[in-house]
C-alpha positions as CSV (number, residue, x, y, z in Angstrom):
1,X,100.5,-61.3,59.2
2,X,103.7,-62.2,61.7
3,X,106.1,-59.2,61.8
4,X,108.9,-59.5,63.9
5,X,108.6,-58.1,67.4
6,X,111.8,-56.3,67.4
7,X,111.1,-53.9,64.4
8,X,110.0,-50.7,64.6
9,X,107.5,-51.8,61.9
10,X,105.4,-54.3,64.5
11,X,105.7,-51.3,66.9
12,X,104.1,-49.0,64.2
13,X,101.1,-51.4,63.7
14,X,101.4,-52.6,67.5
15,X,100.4,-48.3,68.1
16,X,98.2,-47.1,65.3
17,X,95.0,-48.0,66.8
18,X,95.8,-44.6,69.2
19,X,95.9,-43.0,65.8
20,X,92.2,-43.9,65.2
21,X,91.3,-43.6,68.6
22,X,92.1,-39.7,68.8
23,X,91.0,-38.8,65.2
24,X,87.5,-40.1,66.1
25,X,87.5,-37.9,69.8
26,X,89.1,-35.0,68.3
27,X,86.5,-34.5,65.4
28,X,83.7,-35.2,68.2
29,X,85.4,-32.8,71.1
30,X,86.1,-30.2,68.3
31,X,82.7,-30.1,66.2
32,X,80.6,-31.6,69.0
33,X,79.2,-28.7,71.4
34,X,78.8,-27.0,68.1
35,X,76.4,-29.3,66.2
36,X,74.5,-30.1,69.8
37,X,73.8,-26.2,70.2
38,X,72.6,-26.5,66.5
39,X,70.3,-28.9,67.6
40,X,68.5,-26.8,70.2
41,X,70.8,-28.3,73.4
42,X,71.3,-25.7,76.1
43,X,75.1,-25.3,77.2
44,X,74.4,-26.8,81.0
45,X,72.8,-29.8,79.3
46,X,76.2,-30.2,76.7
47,X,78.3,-29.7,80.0
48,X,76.0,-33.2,81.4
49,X,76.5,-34.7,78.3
50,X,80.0,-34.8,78.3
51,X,80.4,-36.2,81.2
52,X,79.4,-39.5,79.6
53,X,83.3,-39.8,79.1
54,X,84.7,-39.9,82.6
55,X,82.0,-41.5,83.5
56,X,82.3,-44.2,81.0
57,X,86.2,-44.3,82.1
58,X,85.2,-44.6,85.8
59,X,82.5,-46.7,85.7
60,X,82.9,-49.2,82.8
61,X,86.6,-49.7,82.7
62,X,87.3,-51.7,86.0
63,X,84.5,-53.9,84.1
64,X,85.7,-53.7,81.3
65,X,89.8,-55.1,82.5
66,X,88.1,-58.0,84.3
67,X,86.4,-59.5,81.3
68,X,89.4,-58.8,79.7
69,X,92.0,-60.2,81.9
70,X,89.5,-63.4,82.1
71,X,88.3,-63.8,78.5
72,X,89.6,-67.1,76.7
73,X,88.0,-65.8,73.5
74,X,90.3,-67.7,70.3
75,X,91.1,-64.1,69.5
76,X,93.0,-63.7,72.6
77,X,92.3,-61.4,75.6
78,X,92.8,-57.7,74.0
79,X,91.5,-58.1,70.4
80,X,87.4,-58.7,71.2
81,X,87.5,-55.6,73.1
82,X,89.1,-53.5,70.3
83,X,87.2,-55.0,67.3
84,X,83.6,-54.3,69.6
85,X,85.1,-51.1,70.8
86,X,85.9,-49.8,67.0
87,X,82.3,-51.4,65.9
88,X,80.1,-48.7,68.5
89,X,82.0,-45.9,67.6
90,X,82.8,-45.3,63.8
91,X,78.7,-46.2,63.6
92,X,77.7,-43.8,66.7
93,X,79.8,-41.0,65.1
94,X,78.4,-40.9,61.7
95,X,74.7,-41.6,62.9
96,X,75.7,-38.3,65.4
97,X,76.4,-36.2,61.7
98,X,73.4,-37.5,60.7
99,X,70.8,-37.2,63.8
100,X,68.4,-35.4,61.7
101,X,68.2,-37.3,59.0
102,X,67.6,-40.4,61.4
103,X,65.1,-38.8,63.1
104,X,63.1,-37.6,60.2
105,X,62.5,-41.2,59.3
106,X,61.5,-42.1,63.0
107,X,58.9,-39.5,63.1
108,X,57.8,-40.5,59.2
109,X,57.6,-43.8,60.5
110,X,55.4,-42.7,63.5
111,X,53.7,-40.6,61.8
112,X,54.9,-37.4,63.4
113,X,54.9,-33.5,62.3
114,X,58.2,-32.3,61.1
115,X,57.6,-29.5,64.1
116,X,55.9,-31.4,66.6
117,X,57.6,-31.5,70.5
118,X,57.9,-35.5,70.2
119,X,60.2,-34.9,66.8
120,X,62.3,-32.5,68.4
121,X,62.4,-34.8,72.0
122,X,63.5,-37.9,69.4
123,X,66.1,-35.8,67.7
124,X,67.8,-35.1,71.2
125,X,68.1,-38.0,72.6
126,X,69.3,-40.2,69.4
127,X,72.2,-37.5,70.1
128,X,72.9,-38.1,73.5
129,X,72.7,-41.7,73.0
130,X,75.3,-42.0,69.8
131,X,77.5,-39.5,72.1
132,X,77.2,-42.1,75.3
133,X,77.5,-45.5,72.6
134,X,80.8,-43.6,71.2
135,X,81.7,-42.7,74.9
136,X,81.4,-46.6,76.0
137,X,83.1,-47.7,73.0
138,X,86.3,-45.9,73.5
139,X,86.4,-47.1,76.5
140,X,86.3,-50.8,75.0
141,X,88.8,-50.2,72.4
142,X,91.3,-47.7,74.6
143,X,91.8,-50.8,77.2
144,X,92.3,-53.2,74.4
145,X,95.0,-51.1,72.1
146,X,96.8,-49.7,75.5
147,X,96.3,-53.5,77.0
148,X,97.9,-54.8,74.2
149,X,101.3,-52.7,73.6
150,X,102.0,-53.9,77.3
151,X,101.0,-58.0,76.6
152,X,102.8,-57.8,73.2
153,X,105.8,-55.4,73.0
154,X,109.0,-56.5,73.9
155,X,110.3,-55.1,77.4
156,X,113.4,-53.0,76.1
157,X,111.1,-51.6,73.3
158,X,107.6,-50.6,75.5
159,X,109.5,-46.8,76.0
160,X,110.1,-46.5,72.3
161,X,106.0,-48.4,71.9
162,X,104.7,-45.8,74.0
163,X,106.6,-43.0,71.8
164,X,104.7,-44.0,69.0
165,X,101.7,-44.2,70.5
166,X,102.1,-40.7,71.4
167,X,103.0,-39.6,68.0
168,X,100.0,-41.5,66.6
169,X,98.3,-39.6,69.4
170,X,99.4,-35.8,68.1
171,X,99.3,-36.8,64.3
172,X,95.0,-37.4,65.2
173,X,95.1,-33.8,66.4
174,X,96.7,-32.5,63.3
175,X,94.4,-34.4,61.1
176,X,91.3,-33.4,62.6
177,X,92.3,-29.3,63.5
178,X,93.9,-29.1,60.3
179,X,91.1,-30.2,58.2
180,X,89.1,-27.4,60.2
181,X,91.0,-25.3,57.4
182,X,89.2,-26.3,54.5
183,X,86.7,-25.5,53.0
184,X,85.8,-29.9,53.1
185,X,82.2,-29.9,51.0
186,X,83.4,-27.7,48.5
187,X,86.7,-30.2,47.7
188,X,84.0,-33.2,48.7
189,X,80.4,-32.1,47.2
190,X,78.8,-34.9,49.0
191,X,74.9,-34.9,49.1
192,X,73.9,-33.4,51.6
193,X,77.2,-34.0,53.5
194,X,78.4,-30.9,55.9
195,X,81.8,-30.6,57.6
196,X,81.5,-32.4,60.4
197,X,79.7,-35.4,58.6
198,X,82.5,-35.6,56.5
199,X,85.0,-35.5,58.8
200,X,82.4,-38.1,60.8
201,X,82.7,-40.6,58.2
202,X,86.3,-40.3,57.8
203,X,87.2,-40.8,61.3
204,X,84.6,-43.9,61.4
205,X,86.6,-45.0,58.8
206,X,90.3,-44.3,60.2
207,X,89.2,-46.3,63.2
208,X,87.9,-49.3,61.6
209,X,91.2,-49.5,59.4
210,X,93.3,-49.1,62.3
211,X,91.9,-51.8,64.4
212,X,91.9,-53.7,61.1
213,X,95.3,-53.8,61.3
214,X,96.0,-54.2,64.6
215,X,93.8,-57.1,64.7
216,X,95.6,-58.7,61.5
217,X,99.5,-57.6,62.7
218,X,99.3,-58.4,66.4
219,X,99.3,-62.2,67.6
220,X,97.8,-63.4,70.8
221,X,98.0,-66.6,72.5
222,X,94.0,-67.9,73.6
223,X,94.2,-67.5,77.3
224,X,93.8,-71.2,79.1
225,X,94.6,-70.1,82.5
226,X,91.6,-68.5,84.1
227,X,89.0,-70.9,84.2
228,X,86.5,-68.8,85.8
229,X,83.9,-66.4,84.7
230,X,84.0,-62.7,85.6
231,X,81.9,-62.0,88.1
232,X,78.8,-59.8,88.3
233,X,78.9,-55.7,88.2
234,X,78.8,-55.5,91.8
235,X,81.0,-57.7,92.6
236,X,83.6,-56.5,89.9
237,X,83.7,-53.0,92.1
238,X,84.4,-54.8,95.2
239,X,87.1,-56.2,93.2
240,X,88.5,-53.4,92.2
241,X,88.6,-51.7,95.6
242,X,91.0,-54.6,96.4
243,X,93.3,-54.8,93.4
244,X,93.4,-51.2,94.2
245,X,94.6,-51.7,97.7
246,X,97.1,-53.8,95.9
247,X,98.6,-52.2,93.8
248,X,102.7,-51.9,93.5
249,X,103.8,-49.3,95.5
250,X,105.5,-47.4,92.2
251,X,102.3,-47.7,90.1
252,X,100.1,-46.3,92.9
253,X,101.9,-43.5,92.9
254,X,101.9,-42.9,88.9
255,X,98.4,-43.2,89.6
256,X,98.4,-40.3,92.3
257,X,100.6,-37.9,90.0
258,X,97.5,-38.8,86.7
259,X,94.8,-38.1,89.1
260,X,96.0,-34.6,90.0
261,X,97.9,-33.9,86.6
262,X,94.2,-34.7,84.6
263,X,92.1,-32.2,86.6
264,X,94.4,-29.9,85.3
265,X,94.5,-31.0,81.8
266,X,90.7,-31.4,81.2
267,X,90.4,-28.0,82.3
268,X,93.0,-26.8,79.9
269,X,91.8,-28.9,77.0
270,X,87.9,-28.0,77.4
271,X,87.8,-24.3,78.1
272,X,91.0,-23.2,76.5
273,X,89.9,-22.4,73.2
274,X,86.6,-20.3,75.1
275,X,89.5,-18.2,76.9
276,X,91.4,-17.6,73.4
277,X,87.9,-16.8,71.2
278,X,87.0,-14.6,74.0
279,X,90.1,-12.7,74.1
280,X,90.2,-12.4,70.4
281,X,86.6,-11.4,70.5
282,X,87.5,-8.6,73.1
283,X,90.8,-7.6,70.5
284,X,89.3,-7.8,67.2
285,X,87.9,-4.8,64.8
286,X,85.0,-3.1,66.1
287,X,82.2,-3.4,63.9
288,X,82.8,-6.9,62.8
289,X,79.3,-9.2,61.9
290,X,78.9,-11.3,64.7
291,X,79.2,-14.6,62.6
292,X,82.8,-13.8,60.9
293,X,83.7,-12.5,64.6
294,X,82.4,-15.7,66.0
295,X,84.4,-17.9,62.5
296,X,87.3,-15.6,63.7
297,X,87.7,-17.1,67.2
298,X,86.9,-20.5,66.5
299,X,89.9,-20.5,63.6
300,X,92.1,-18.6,66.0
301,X,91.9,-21.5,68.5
302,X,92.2,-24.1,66.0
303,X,95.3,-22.4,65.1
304,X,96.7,-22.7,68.8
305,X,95.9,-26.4,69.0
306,X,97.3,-27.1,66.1
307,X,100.6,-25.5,66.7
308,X,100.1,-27.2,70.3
309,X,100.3,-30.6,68.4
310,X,103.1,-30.0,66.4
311,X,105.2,-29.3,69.7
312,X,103.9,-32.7,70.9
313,X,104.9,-34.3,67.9
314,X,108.0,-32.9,67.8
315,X,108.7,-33.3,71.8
316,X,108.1,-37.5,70.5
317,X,111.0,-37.2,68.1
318,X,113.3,-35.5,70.3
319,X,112.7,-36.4,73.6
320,X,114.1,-39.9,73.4
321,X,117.3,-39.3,72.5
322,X,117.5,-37.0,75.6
323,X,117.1,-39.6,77.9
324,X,118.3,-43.0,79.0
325,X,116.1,-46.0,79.2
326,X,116.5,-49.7,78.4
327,X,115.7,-49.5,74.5
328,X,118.7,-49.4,72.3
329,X,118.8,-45.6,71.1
330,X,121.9,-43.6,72.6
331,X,121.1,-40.6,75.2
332,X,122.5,-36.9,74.9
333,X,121.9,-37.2,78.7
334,X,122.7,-40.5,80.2
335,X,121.6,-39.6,83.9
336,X,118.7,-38.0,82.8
337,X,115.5,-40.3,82.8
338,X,112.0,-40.6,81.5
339,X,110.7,-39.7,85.1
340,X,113.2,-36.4,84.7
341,X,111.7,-35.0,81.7
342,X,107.9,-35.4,82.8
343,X,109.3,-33.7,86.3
344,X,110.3,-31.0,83.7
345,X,107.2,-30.9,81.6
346,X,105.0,-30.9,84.5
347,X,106.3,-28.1,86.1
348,X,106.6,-26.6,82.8
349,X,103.0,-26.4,82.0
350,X,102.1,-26.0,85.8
351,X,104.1,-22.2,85.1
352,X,102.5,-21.4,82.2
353,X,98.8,-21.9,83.7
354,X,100.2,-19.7,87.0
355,X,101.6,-16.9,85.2
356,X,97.8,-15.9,84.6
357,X,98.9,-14.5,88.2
358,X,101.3,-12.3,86.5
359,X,100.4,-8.7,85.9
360,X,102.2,-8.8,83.0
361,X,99.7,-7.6,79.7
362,X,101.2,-9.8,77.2
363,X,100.3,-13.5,79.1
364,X,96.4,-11.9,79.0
365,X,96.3,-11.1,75.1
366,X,95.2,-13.7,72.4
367,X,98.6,-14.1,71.4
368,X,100.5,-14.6,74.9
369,X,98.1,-17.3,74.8
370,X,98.5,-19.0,72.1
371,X,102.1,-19.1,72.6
372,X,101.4,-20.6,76.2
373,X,99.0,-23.0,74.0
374,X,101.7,-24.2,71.8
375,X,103.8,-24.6,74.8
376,X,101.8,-26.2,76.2
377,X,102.7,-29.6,73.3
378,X,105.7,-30.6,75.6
379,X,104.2,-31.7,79.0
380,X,101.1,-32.9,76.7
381,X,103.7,-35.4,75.1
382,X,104.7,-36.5,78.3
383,X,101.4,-36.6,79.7
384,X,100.5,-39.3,77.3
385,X,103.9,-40.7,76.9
386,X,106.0,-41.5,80.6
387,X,102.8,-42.9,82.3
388,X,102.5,-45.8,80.0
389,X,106.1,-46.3,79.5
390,X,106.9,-46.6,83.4
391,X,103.6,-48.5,84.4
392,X,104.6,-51.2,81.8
393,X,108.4,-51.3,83.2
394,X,106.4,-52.4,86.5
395,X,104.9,-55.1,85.0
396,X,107.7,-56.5,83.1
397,X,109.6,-56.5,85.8
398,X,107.3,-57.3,88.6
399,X,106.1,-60.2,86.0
400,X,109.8,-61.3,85.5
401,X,110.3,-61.4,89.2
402,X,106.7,-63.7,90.1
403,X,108.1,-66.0,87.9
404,X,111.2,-66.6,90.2
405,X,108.4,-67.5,93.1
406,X,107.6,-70.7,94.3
407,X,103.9,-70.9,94.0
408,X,104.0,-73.6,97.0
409,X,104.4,-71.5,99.7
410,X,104.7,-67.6,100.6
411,X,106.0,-65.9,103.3
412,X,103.2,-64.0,105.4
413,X,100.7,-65.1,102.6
414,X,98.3,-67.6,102.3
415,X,98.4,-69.0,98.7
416,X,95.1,-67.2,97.5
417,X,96.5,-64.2,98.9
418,X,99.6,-64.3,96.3
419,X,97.0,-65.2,93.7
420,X,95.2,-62.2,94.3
421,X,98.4,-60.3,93.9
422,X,99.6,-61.8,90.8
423,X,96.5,-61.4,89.5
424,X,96.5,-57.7,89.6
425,X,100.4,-57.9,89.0
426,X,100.1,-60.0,85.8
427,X,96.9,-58.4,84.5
428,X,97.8,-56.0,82.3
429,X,94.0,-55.2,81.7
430,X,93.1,-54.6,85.3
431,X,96.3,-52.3,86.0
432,X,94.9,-50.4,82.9
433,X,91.6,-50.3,83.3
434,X,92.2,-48.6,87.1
435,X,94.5,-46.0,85.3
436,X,92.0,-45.0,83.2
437,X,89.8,-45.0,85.7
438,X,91.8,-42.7,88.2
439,X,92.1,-40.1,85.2
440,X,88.2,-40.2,84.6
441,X,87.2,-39.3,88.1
442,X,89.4,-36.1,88.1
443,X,87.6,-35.0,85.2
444,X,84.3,-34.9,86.8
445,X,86.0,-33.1,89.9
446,X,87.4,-30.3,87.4
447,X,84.0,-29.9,86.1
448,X,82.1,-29.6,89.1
449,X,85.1,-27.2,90.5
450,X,84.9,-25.0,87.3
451,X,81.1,-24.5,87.5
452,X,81.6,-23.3,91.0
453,X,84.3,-20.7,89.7
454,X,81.9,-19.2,86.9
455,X,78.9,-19.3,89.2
456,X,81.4,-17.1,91.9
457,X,82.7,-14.9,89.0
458,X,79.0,-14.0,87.0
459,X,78.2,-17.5,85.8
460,X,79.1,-17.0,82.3
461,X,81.2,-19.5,80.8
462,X,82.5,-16.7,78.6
463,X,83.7,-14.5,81.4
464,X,87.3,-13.9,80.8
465,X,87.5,-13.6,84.8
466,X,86.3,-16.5,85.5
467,X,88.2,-18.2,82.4
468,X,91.2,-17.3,84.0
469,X,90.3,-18.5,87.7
470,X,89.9,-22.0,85.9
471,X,93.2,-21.8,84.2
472,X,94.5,-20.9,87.5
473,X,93.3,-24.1,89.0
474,X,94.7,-26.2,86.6
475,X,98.3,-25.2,87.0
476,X,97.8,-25.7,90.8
477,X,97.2,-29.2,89.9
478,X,99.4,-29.5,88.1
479,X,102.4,-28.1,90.5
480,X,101.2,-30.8,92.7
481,X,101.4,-33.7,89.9
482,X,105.2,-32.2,89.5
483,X,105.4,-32.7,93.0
484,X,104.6,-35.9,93.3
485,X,106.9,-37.2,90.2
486,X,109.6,-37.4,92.3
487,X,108.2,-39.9,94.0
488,X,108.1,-42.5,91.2
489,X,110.8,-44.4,90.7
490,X,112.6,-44.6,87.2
491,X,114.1,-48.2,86.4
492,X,116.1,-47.3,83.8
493,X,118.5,-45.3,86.8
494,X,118.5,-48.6,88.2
């Protein structure tokens, strides 16, 4: 169904699939270590598991932009990935909700005792693998939808694109922590069916329907260019070294500010809520059953997040009409750019993560907090908003300019030397795939630094000490990602 391009409804379809993207992750990253310490996991083995993401990020996405940038499927270059990426997860995350009925039938089927060591061995690892299937899936469907916006959006519109897909980001947040109010089997007496399998088959759901329509809105031209195959894995890594090496100068260093900004974000995202259900733990009425106390945190941090997201979602509205770009909507602050404002939010949520420094009793109660929580929306917004934005101003323009260049001859070049450029220039899936990449590998950096703090506080994960030590590494990478934002160059001052 053609929509035209310059309507904000072809930039709403253009973005949803980041709406069904971050329902799907937010039910697993909410109700996941949960239901895999249900299952018997031990909390070092959970930590392992979840490092499928990054790892997916680092390892399969450089893959994953070269078949992209080289496929010359009819369906176009983006679209394969997202319809493949959508088909592993929805599936992996309701068969995750319902590990134990699937393994019941396997060990029927093998004639094993209900509590036999080869049940219980099957049981685990059908969980790790749906959580690895979903991981690698993602990863599929991220490049395509974030691939996509750049190929497809108009160049004065990609700021007010990447707004959306921002706001579709925060409204998947808000959908998943707010249906951790209700009471969901009681309004939906499914058999059988427990709260995360309902919100399991929901997400699968939201997912496939978004890609649905992305897939049926969004029009790609069947790519004729590249006649080649991809290469093999190996040599798709020595590939990436060099498109890496590459790189424009201005995206390289967007790169540099993600790389330090995400360690401090993932350690943020996956131990705030411990640091809040501890505190509340340590605040709460003496004498409490340990299951309502337990209930107690776990709402209390829902709570946070979800008054975190409604800042974000609220930053989306407001924050363009504070700056000037090249879209069409006025600015309350003509000199004040994109880059500006994520300078702003950086250093915003760099403070709030130092004040744990600050003998000051208020920042280290459950509600000081939760306020530094819902603060915490802004620079989240922009976190997921300016990178995208500015990375696809590079290409536009750095696409606009190639075209000016006689492909005959270069300066200084030989001519597959300025074909290696354009390609990482003009390949929208490479560029993306390394981004995601360079905010996977922090991620495994921030884990392996925070299990050195707890194991240097009393190796508890539950420490409040050590809690706050990783909290206080987070907004020291994140002063240095402010830092380096003033190093990235804003076209829209140009």
């Amino acid at each position: 169904m053609p929509l035209d391009r310059n309507s904000q409804a072809f930039l709403i379809c253009l973005t949803i699939g980041i709406f069904g993207l971050q329902s799907t992750l937010a039910v697993q990253t909410s109700r996941g270590s949960p239901f895999l310490l249900s299952l018997g996991l031990q909390k070092p083995l959970i930590s392992l598991i979840w490092t499928g993401g990054p790892i997916a990020g680092a390892l399969a996405q450089p893959y994953f932009g070269v078949l992209s940038d080289r496929s010359r499927s009819s369906w176009g270059r983006r679209r394969p990935f997202i319809v493949r990426g959508a088909a592993l997860m929805g599936p992996s995350l309701v068969l995750l909700a319902w590990v134990r009925e699937l393994s019941q039938g396997l060990g029927w089927m093998f004639g094993l005792a209900s509590d036999s060591m080869w049940q219980d061995v099957i049981l685990k690892l059908l969980a790790v693998a749906n959580i690895w299937t979903y991981f690698f899936g993602f990863q599929m469907a991220q490049l395509g939808f974030r691939a996509l916006m750049v190929d497809c959006c108009p160049p004065h519109l990609l700021d007010q694109a990447m707004v959306w897909a921002t706001r579709w980001n925060c409204l998947g947040n808000i959908l998943a922590y707010g249906a951790g109010y209700l009471d969901l089997p009681s309004i939906l007496p499914l058999p059988g069916a427990s709260e995360f399998k309902i919100l399991a088959l929901f997400a699968a759901i939201i997912i496939t329907v978004a890609a649905a329509i992305v897939c049926w809105v969004v029009e790609e031209q069947r790519n004729l260019e590249c006649k080649e195959h991809a290469p093999g894995f190996v040599a798709v890594f020595r590939q990436a070294v060099h498109n890496v090496s590459r790189l424009p100068p201005n995206i390289w260093t967007i790169f540099e500010v993600q790389f330090c900004a995400w360690a401090g974000w993932f350690l943020f995202n996956y131990y705030i809520t411990t640091y809040l259900g501890a505190l509340r733990k340590r605040e709460e009425t003496q004498g409490m059953p340990q299951v309502l106390l337990d209930e107690s945190a776990t709402r209390y941090g829902s709570f946070a997040l979800l008054l975190s997201a409604m800042t974000t979602l609220a930053t989306t509205v407001l924050g363009p009409f504070l700056i000037a770009h090249t879209s069409r909507t006025r600015s309350c602050l003509p000199r004040f750019t994109l880059r500006d404002l994520w300078f702003v939010a950086q250093a915003v949520f760099a403070v709030s993560m130092l004040s744990t420094f600050m003998p000051i009793t208020f920042l280290h109660t459950s509600t000081g907090v939760a306020v530094l929580v819902a603060l915490a929306g802004m620079p989240w917004a922009l976190t997921t908003w300016a990178p995208f934005s500015l990375i696809g101003q590079e290409l536009s323009i750095l696409n606009a300019d190639n075209d000016e260049v006689s492909h005959d001859s270069v300066d200084g070049l030989d001519l597959d030397e300025k074909r290696a450029d354009d390609e990482v220039i003009k390949g929208s899936g490479t560029v993306m795939s390394l981004y995601i990449a360079a905010i996977s590998v922090p991620q495994l950096v921030a884990t392996l630094s925070s299990s050195v703090i707890f194991g240097l506080s009393d190796g508890s994960e539950v420490s409040t000490r050590g809690l706050e030590w990783v909290l206080k590494l987070s907004g020291m990478a994140a002063a240095v990602a402010a830092w380096r934002i003033w190093w990235v160059v804003d076209r829209a001052r140009q």
